[in-house]
C-alpha positions in Angstrom: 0.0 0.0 0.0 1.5 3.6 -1.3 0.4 6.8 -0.2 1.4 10.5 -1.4 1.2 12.9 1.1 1.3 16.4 0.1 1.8 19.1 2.9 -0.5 21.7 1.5 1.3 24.7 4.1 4.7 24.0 3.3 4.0 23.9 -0.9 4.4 27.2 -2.1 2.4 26.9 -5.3 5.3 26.9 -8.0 7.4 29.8 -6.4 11.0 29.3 -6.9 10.5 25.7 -7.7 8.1 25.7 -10.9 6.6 22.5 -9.9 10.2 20.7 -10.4 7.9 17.6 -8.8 6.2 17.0 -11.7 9.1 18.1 -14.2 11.3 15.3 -12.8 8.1 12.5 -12.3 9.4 9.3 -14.4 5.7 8.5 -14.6 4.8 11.8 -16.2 8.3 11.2 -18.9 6.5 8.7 -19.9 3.6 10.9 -21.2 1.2 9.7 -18.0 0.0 11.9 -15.6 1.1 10.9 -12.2 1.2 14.6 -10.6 -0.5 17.0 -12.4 -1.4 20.7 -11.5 -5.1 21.0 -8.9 -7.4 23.5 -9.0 -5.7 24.9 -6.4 -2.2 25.0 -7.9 -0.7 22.7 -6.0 0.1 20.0 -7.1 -1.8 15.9 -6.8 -0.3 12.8 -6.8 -1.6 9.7 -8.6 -1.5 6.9 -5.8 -2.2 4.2 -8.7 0.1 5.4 -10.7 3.0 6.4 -8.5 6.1 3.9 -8.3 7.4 5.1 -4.8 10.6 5.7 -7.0 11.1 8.7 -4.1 12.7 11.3 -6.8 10.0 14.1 -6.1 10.3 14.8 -1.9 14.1 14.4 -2.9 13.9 17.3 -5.1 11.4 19.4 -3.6 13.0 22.0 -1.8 9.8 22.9 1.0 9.5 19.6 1.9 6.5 19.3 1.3 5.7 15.4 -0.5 6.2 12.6 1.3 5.4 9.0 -0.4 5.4 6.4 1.9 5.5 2.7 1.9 2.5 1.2 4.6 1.5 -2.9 4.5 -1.4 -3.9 2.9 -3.2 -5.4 5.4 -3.8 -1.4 7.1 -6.0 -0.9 3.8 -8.7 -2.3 6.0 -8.0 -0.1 8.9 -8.2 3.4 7.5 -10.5 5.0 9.5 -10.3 8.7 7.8 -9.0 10.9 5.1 -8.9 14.9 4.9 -8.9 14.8 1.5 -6.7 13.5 -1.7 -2.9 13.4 -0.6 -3.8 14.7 2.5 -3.4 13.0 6.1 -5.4 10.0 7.1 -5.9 7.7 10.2 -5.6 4.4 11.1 -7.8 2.4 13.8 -9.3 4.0 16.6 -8.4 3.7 20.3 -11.4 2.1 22.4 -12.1 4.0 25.7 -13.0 1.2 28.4 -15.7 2.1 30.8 -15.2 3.0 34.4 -11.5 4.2 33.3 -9.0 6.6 31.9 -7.9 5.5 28.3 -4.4 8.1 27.6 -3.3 8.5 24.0 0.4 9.5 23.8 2.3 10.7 20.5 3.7 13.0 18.2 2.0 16.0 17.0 0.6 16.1 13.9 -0.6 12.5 14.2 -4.3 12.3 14.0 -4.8 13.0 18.4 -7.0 15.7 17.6 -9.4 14.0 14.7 -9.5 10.9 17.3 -11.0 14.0 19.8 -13.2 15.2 16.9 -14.8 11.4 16.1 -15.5 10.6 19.8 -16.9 14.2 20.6 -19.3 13.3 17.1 -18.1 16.6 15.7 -16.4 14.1 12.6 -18.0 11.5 11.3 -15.1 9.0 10.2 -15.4 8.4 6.3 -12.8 5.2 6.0 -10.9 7.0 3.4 -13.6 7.9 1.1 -13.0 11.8 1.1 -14.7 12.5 -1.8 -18.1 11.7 0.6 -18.9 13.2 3.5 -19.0 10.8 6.7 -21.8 8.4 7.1 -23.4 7.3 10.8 -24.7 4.0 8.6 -21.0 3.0 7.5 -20.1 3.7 10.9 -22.2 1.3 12.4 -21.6 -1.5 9.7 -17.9 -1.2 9.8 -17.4 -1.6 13.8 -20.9 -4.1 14.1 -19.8 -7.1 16.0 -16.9 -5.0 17.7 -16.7 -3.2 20.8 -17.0 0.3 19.7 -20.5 -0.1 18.0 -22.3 0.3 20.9 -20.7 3.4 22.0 -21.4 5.0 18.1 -24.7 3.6 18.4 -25.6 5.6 22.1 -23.6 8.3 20.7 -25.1 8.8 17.3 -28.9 8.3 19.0 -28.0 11.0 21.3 -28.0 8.0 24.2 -24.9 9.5 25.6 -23.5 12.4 26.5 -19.6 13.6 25.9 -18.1 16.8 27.0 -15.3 18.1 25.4 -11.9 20.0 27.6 -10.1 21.6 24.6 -6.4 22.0 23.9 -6.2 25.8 23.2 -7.8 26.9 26.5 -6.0 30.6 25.9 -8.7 31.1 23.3 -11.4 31.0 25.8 -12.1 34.1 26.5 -12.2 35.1 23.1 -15.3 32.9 23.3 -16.9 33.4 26.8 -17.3 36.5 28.9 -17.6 37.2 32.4 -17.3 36.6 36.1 -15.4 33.2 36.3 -17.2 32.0 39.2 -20.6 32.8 37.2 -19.7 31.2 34.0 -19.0 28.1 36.1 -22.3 28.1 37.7 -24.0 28.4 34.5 -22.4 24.8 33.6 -22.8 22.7 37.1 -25.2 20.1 36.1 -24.2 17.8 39.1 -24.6 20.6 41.8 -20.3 20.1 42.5 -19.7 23.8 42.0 -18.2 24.0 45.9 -16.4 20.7 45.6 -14.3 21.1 42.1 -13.8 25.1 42.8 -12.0 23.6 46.0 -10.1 20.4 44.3 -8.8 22.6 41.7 -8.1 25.3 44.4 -9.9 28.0 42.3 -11.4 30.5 45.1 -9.3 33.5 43.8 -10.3 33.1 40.4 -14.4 32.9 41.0 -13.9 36.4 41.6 -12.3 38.3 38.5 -13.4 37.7 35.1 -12.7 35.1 32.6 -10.0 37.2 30.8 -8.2 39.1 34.2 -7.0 35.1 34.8 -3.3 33.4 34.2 -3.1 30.8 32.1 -3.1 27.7 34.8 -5.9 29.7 35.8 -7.5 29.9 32.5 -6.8 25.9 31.8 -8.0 24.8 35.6 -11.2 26.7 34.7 -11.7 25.1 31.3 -11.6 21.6 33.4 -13.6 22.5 36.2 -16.1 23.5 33.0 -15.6 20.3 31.5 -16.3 18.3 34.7 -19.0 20.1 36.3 -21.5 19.0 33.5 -23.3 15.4 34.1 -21.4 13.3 31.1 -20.8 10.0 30.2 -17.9 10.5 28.1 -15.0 13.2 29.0 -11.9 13.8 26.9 -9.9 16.1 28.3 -6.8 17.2 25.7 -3.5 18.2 27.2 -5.2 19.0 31.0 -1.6 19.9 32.5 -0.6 22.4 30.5 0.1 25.5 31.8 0.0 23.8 35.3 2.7 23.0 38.3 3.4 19.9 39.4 1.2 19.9 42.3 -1.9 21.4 40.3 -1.4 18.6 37.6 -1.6 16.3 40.4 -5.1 17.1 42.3 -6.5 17.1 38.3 -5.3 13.6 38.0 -6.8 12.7 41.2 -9.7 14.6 40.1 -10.4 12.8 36.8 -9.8 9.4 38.2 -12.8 10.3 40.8 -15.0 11.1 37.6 -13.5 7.7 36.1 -14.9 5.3 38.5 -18.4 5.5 36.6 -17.8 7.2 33.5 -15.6 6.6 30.3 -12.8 9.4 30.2 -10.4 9.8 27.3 -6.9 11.9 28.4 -4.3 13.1 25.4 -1.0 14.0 27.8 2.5 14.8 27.3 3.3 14.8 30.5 4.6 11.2 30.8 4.7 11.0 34.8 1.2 12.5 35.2 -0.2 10.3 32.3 1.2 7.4 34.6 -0.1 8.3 37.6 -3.1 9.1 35.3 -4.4 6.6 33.2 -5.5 3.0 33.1 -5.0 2.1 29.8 -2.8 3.9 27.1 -2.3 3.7 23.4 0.4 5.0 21.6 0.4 6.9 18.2 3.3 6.1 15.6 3.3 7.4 11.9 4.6 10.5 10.1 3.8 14.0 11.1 1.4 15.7 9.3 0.9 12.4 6.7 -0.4 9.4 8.8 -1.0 8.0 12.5 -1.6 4.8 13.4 -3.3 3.9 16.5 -1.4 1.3 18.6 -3.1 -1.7 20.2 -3.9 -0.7 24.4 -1.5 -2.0 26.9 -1.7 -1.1 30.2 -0.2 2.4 31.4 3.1 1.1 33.0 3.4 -1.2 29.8 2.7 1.2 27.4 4.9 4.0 28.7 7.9 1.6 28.8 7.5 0.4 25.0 6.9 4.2 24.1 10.1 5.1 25.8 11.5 1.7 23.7 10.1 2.9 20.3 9.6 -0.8 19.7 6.4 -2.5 19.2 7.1 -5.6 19.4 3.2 -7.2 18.6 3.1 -4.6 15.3 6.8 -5.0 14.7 7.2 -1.3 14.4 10.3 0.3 15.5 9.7 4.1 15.8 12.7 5.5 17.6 16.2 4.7 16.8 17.4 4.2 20.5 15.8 4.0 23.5 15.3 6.6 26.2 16.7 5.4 29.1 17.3 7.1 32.4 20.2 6.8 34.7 19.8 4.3 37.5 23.0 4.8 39.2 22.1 6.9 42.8 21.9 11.0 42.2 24.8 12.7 41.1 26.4 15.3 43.9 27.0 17.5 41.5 30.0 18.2 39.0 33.5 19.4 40.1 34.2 21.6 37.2 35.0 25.4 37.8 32.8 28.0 39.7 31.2 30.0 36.6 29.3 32.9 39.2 28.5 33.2 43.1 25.3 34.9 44.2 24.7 36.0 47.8 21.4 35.5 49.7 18.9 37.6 47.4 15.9 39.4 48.3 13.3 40.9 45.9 9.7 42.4 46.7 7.7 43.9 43.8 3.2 44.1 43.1 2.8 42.3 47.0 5.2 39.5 46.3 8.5 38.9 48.0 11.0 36.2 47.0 14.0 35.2 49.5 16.9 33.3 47.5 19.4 31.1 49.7 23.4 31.9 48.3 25.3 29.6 45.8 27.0 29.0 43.4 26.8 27.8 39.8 29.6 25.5 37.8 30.5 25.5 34.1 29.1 22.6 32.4 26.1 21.0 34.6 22.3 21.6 33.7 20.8 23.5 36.8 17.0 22.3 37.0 14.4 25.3 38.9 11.4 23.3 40.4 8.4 24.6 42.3 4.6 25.9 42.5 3.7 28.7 40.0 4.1 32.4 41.8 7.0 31.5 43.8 9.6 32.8 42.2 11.2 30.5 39.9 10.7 33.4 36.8 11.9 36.7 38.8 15.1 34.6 39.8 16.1 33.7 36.5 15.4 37.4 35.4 17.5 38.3 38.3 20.4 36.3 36.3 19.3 37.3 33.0 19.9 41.6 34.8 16.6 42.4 33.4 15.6 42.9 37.0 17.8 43.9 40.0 17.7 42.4 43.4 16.6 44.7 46.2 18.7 42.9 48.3 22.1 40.6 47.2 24.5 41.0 44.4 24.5 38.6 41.6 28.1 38.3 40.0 27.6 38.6 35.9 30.5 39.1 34.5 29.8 36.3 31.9 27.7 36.1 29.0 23.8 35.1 29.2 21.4 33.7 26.9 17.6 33.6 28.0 14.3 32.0 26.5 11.4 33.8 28.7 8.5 31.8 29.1 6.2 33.4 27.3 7.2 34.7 24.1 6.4 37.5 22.0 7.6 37.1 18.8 7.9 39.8 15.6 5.2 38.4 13.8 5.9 40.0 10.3 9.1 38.1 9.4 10.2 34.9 8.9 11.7 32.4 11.2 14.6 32.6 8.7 14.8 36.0 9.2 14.4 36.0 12.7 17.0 33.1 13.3 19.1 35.2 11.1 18.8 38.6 13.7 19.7 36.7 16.4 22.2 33.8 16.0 24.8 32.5 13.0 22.6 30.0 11.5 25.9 28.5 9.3 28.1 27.8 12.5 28.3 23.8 12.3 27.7 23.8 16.3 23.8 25.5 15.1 23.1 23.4 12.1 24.0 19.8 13.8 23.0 20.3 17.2 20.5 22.4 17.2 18.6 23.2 14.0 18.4 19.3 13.1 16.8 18.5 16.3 14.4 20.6 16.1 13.4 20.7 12.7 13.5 23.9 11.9 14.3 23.8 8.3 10.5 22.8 7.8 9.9 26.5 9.2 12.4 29.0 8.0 9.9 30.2 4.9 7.1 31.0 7.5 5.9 34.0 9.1 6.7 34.0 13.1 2.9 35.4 13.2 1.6 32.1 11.5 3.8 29.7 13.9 1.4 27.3 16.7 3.0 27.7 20.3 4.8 24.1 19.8 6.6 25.8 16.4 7.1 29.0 18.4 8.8 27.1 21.4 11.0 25.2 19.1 12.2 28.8 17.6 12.7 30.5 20.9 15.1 27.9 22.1 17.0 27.9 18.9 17.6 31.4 19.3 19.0 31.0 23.0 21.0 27.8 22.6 22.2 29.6 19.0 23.7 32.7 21.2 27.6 32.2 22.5 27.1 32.7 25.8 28.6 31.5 29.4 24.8 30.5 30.7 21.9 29.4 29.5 18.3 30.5 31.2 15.6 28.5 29.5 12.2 29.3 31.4 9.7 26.6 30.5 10.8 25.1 27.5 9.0 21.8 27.3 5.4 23.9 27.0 3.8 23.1 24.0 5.8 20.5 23.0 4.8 17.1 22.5 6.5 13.9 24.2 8.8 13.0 21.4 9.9 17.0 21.2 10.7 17.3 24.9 13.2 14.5 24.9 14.7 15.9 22.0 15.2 19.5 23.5 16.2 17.4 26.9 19.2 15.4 24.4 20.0 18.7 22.9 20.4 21.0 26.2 22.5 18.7 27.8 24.8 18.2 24.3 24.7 22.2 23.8 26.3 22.6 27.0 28.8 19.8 26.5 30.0 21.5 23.1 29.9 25.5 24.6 31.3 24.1 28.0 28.5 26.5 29.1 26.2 26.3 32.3 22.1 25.5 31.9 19.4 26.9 34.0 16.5 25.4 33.0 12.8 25.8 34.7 10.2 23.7 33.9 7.1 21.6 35.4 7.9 18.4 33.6 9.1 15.9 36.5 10.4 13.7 33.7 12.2 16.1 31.7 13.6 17.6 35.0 15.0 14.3 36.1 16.5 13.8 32.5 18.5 16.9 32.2 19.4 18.3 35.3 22.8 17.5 37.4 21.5 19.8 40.4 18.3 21.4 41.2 17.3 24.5 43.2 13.8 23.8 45.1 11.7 26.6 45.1 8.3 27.2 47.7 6.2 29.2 49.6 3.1 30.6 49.1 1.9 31.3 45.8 1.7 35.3 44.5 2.7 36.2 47.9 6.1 35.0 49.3 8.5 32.6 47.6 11.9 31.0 49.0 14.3 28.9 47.4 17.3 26.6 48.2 20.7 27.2 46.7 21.2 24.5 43.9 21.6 21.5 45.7 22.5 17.3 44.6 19.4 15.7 42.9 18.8 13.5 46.0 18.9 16.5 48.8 16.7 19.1 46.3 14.2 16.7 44.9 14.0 15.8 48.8 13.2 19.4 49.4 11.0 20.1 46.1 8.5 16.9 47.0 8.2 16.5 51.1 6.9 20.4 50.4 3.7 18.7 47.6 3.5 16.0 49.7 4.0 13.0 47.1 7.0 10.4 46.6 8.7 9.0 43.5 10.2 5.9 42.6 12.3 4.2 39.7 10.8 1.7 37.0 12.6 -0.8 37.5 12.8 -1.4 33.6 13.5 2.2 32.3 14.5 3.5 35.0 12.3 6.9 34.5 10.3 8.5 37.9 7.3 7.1 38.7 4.8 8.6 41.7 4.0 6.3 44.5 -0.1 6.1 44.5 -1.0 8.1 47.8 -0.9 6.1 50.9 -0.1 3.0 49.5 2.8 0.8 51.1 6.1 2.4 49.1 4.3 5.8 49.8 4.0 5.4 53.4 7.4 3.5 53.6 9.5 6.5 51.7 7.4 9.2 53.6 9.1 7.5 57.3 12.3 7.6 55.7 11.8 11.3 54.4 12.8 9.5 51.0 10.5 11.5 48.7 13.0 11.0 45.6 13.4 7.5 44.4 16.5 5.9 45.1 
């Protein structure tokens, strides 16, 4: 089975390439017409008549065709197609009752049209795009399997499903008003009380729907989502924008709703997926051409084989090495040379005051920043960056800094070329290998910063840092808005960077996983949120993880086949056990 793939974003109509595709198509030589010129002028690619001779994505210079090779067998398991050359599914998770099904995978591999089928919004049309969807075929095609009753129930409006969305910023470009209103309007189960105090939302009831942060804004969007009487809930991406301790009481929340309802979780967050979900499939394919739905294994299974890239019962391999984390007992930190020395820092601005314990920082180790939201972990690496000055302390820069702020504001009327091209040397060797290739950003350099989605953005702002020469490295939330596969990249490429520079990175994220990956040292931070913050000096990964999870209350263990961090379920006997040790980090 061939399919031709054209990425209709990235073709550029004929500029600067006049369609060499079709100019250099054996197939068309021959006086046939295997890629001819649409109505659209772009171009379309004759699956029947296509060899899979792979001259044309050679040759096109956007990157833009893709003709791939699938088995013939997955004819039978197409579930839906956008549209001639365009993306298409394969198979269909099924979400068990009475539990939380998670989907992990790449971007751009079908996550949100599995969200669309479920929700009813698409009606799947099994790869006949010039028709629209058909509830009848739906039925016939899963009759006998376990899915047809929930399409029946949903299609006879027998059920009800309630969608959490991804883009939660956009909601109150939708919605207006008083928060704590808004919510009322949607409490079918009378838990208004109950969720507002799970979710720990009592401030925000107050102000209005666009006054509120963004792990405001996304903690509101799932009280929403949970406050009306469903049978089905798919939540997409639920931690984003959250801490570590908020993403926890959410997971704890949605496994309450689980233990009578079906609820469907997409998450990138690998340790709160695990602490999460019951069941999980995994999505494997090609971005922006084709996904394929794994079979379901169960969540510590699943995790594991994603972290493999191997599966085994498919006989798909979909990562060239394994992610493996290192087993060995926390490092104390590296011996290399002092880079900078800060004293004890003090820093009160807008009602909030932040207390920083002295240390010191040493050329070459990865520094990870932990810690609730609003205590801190931003106005101290802006202390480092010098856009801000301590009121009380002195923070030794004599060295060169590079900084990613977490929430960027980009020109939006170049391009990333041009941008990349402002700020770094896009033709050092140390750029194009170690950076630009791992994040892809040669897909990108033709479009407008404007046009970019917050994962393409991300990917662009940490170019730009890591591309900088400079002593340290502040990257402020870099894993947001990327997907799993993307955050172990940028993890790989941080810690390499460094390596090459011999620089020093400071890197602050809410990503337990991606934390525990790249950091040597860590620098707990707590307090009370948006009113007083303190934080450690940086200490050894046993002693500040220590710090960082006695103050959430929950412990972490090792898998003992990957050895990535795992949460201990509340209460139960490695919980307790680790807690009368004051263990919180796994050993």
């Amino acid at each position: 089975m061939r399919i031709a793939v054209l990425k209709r974003d990235q073709c550029k109509n004929g500029i600067n390439c006049n369609f060499i595709c079709g100019r250099v198509c054996p197939i068309n030589r021959t006086g046939k017409e295997c890629i001819i010129i649409g109505e659209d002028n772009k171009p379309l690619i004759s699956e029947e008549l296509c060899t899979g001779c792979g001259i044309c994505p050679k040759k096109c210079p956007f990157k833009a065709i893709s003709i791939i090779g699938l088995p013939e067998e997955l004819k039978k398991d197409i579930i839906h197609q956008y549209g001639e050359n365009a993306f298409r599914l394969f198979r269909l998770p099924y979400p068990r009752e009475n539990s939380v099904t998670g989907i992990i995978g790449q971007n751009g591999m079908g996550k949100t049209t599995i969200v669309k089928i479920f929700s009813g919004e698409l009606i799947p049309n099994f790869g006949n795009f010039k028709e629209e969807g058909n509830k009848e075929k739906v039925l016939e095609y899963y009759s006998g399997l376990a899915l047809y009753d929930f399409f029946y129930a949903l299609y006879e409006n027998e059920i009800n499903v309630v969608h959490k969305p991804q883009y939660v910023d956009l909601l109150p470009k939708a919605v207006k008003g008083n928060v704590g209103d808004l919510l009322k309007k949607v409490d079918e189960k009378g838990d208004f009380h109950s969720i507002v105090e799970k979710l720990e939302l009592e401030e925000a009831i107050e102000r209005d729907i666009d006054k509120i942060s963004g792990g405001e804004l996304q903690r509101v969007a799932i009280a929403a989502c949970l406050l009306k009487d469903a049978d089905f809930y798919i939540l997409d991406e639920p931690s984003s924008y959250l801490d570590v301790k908020q993403r926890l009481n959410v997971a704890r929340l949605i496994r309450e709703i689980a233990k009578d309802r079906r609820v469907l979780v997409v998450e990138h967050d690998l340790v709160v997926l695990d602490y999460l979900a019951d069941y999980v499939n995994m999505m494997y394919g090609s971005v922006g051409a084709y996904g394929i739905v794994s079979h379901p294994r169960l969540v510590r299974q699943g995790i594991n084989v994603y972290l493999q890239g191997y599966l085994k019962e498919e006989n798909i391999r979909f990562r060239d090495e394994p992610v493996k984390f290192e087993v060995r007992p926390p490092s104390e930190g590296w011996g290399g040379e002092i880079l900078l020395t800060y004293s004890d820092l003090k820093k009160n601005y807008n009602g909030f005051s932040l207390e920083v314990e002295g240390g010191e920082i040493r050329r070459g180790e990865v520094i990870g920043a932990v810690g609730p939201n609003a205590t801190g972990k931003t106005t101290f690496v802006k202390m480092l960056a010098n856009i801000i000055k301590p009121d009380v302390g002195i923070v030794d820069l004599k060295i060169k800094v590079s900084y990613k702020p977490q929430y960027i504001k980009p020109d939006e009327n170049i391009t990333v070329l041009e941008a990349l091209n402002k700020a770094v040397d896009i033709s050092s060797g140390i750029f194009q290998t170690e950076i630009s290739n791992y994040l892809d950003l040669e897909f990108l350099y033709e479009r407008q910063m404007g046009d970019l989605s917050g994962g393409e953005l991300q990917r662009v702002a940490i170019a730009i840092c890591l591309g900088r020469e400079a002593d340290i490295y502040l990257l402020d939330e870099p894993s947001a808005y990327l997907d799993v596969e993307q955050r172990l990249k940028v993890a790989k490429m941080i810690r390499r960077v460094m390596e090459k520079r011999e620089a020093t990175g400071i890197v602050v994220d809410h990503d337990i996983l991606f934390i525990d990956y790249i950091s040597d040292r860590i620098m707990a931070f707590y307090g009370k949120p948006g009113v007083k913050g303190y934080s450690t000096k940086p200490l050894n990964m046993r002693e500040g993880m220590n710090a960082f999870l006695k103050d959430i209350g929950v412990t972490f263990r090792r898998d003992k086949d990957t050895g990535r961090p795992r949460i201990n379920k509340e209460g139960s006997k490695k919980d307790r056990e680790q807690k009368d040790k004051g263990e919180y980090y796994y050993r």
